[in-house]
N, C-alpha and C positions, 0 to 999 in steps of 0.2 A: 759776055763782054770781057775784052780784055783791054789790057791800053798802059805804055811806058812813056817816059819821061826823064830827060834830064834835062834841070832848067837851075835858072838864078834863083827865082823867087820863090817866097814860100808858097805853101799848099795849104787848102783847106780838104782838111781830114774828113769832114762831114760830105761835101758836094763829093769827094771822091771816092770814099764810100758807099754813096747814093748809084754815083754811075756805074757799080758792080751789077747794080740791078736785083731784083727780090722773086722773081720769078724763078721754082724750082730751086731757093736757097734754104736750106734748114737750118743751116748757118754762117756766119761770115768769122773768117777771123784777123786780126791787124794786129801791127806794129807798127813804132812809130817811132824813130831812133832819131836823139837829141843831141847837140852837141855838149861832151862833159867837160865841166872844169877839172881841172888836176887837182891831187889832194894839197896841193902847195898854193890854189889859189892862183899860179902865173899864166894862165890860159888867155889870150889878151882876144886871140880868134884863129880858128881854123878855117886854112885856104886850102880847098879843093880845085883838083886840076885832072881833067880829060881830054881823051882827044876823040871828038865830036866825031860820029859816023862809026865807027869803032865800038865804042863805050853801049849806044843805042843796042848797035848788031849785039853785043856780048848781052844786054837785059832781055831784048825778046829770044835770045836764046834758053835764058836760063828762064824765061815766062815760057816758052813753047816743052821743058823738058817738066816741068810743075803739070803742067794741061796735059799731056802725055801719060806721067806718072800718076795721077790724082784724076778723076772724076770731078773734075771744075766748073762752077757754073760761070765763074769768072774768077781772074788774076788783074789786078791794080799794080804798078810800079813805078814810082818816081821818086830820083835821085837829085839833090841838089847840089851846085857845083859853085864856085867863088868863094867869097870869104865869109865866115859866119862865125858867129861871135856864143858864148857860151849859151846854152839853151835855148840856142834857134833850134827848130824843127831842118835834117837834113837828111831820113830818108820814110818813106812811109813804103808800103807791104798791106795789102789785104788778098784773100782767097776767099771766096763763096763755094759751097759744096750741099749738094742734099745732106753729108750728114759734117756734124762739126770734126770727127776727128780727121777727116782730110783736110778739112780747110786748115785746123790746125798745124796738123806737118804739112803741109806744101807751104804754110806760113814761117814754119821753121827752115826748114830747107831752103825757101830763098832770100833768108835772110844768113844764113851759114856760107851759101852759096856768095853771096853778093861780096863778102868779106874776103872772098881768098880770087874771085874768077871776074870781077869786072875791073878794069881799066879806068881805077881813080886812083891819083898820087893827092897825100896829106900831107901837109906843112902846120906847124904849128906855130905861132906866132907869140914870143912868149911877150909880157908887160915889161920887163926891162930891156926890150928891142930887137933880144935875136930870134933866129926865125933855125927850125931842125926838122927835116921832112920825118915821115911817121913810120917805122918799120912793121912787116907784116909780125903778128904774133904766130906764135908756135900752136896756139890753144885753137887760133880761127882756122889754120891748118888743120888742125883734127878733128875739129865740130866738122868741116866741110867732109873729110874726106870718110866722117862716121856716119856717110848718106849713100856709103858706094852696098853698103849691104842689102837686101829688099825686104828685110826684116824693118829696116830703117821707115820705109813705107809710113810706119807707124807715129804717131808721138809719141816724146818719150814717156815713159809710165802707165800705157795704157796695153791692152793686149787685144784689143777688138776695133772694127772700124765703126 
């Protein structure tokens, strides 16, 4: 089972979970990435922005290179998009695999991947009224591109699948 998403409203982590399905999984593994306040407290909400048809093509791309790369028994993805206010849920990631440490890294992997390769622009909205789009980091840059090795295959810390 596989299956992507970008949509406005939130998700329930548990129904989408479920739909990975348990057949041939020895384990599943998820993320679930939140919207953060700043350490300043002026986060008022972040506005998400895509362009629809695009965005889709680029997730089941990087869902088809995970099922490629990994022994999957299923990949979940959906991204949310509009305006979202501090700790709303805005992206969830799960992988299924006979053994966990694939589900693992291909858990990691497309969420390293999702950071630097899909087509979402952020805006931040701050509490005293201006708004400053979100520049890429340097760091989400080199987590993505510390996946081109096949050694990477791996999670990190571990030495056996």
């Amino acid at each position: 089972m596989r299956f992507i998403a970008v949509q406005e409203q939130d998700f329930d982590a548990g129904a989408l979970l479920a739909r990975l399905g348990r057949t041939g999984a020895g384990g599943i593994a998820s993320f679930i990435g939140t919207v953060r306040q700043t350490p300043e407290g002026t986060l008022k909400a972040l506005r998400l922005e895509h362009y629809p048809g695009m965005t889709e093509k680029a997730l089941n791309m990087l869902v088809d290179e995970a099922m490629a790369r990994w022994r999957l028994t299923g990949c979940g993805l959906v991204h949310r998009v509009g305006r979202l206010a501090p700790g709303d849920n805005i992206v969830f990631v799960a992988t299924a695999s006979a053994h966990r440490a694939e589900a693992l890294a291909a858990t990691a992997y497309l969420i390293d991947q999702l950071k630097t390769r899909a087509p979402f622009w952020k805006a931040e909205e701050s509490v005293t009224g201006g708004t400053c789009w979100v520049e890429a980091r340097l760091s989400d840059g080199a987590a993505a591109a510390s996946w081109a090795s096949p050694a990477q295959n791996l999670p990190r810390g571990t030495g056996r699948l």
